[in-house]
Every structure is written in structure tokens, then in C-alpha cells.
N, C-alpha and C positions, 0 to 999 in steps of 0.2 A: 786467745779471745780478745788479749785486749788492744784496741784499734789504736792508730794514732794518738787520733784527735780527744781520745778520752783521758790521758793522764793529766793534760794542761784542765779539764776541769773536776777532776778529782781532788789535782790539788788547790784549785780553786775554792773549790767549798768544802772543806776539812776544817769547817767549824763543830767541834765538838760540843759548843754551849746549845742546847735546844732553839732557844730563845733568842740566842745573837743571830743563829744560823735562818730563822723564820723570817728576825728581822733585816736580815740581806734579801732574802727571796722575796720579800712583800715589797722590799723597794726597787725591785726590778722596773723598770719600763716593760708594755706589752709586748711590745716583740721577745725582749730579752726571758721574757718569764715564760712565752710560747716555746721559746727554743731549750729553754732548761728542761720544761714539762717533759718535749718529746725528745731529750736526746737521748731516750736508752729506748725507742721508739722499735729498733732496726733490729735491737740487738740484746731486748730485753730478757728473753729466756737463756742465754747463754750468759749473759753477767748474770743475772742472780745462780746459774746454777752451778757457775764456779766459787760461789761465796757458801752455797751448799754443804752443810758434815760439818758446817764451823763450830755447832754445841757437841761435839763430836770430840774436839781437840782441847788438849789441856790449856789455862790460860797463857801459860810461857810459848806456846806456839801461835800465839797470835802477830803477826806483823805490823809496823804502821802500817803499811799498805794496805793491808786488808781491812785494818780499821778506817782506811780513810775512805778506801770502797764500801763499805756499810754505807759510812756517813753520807755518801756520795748518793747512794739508793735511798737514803731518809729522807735526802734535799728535792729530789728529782719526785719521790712519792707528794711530798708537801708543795711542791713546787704545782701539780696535778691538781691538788685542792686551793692552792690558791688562785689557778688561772680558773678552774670552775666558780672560785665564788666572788674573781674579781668579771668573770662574763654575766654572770647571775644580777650583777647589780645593775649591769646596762638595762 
């Protein structure tokens, strides 16, 4: 499932801290924060349903990888609320 082009921004935004991580996203330029918003756009049902059965598994069976793909889906959800409430203000 998972494409190319998505590991380079997986590990891009594998900021853990809430707060650092919003404050990357808020300071996006428009274009850049459109194209975070939608880039699970294509291919959204299939990433989250492979992150799927994760409360499922013990915590020693977690991977970085799989955490950094949460993290990835946090940034991408926030990323959604922020392009709507930076359009909201025009």
C-alpha cells in the first residue's frame, strides 16, 4: 500500500511533540499546506486500514514505522483543519 512518494513525507513530519508538530503545519505557505491536507487524498482508505488492529497488538509490537505513520495521519488530519480555518479567514 505504501507508494513512493509517501515515505519521504512520513519521515518528514514524524514530529512527535503535538505542538511543535502544529507549529510546522501552521507555518506552511498555502500551497504547501493544500498539498499536506490532500496527500492521503488518493489513497486514504487503504493507509488508515493498514494502521487498522493496532490496539489489537501488544505495545512491544509497535514499530517506528508504524508510529511515524500515525503521526503522519495526525499531521495530515490537522493539516485539514488548518487549511479550512486558514481559508475561513479570507
Amino acid at each position: 500500500m505504501k507508494p513512493d512518494w509517501l515515505a519521504p513525507l512520513v519521515e518528514r513530519w514524524n514530529i512527535d511533540d503535538d505542538g511543535e508538530r502544529e507549529k510546522a503545519v501552521e507555518a506552511l505557505d498555502d500551497r504547501e499546506l493544500f498539498l499536506l491536507a490532500h496527500s492521503l487524498d488518493d489513497i486514504e482508505d487503504e493507509f488508515w486500514d493498514a494502521l487498522a488492529g493496532a490496539e489489537d497488538r501488544p505495545p512491544e509490537e509497535d514499530t517506528p514505522e508504524y508510529r511515524a505513520m500515525v503521526v503522519f495521519g495526525m499531521t495530515v488530519d490537522y493539516a485539514r483543519v488548518a487549511l479550512e480555518q486558514r481559508e475561513a479567514r479570507r
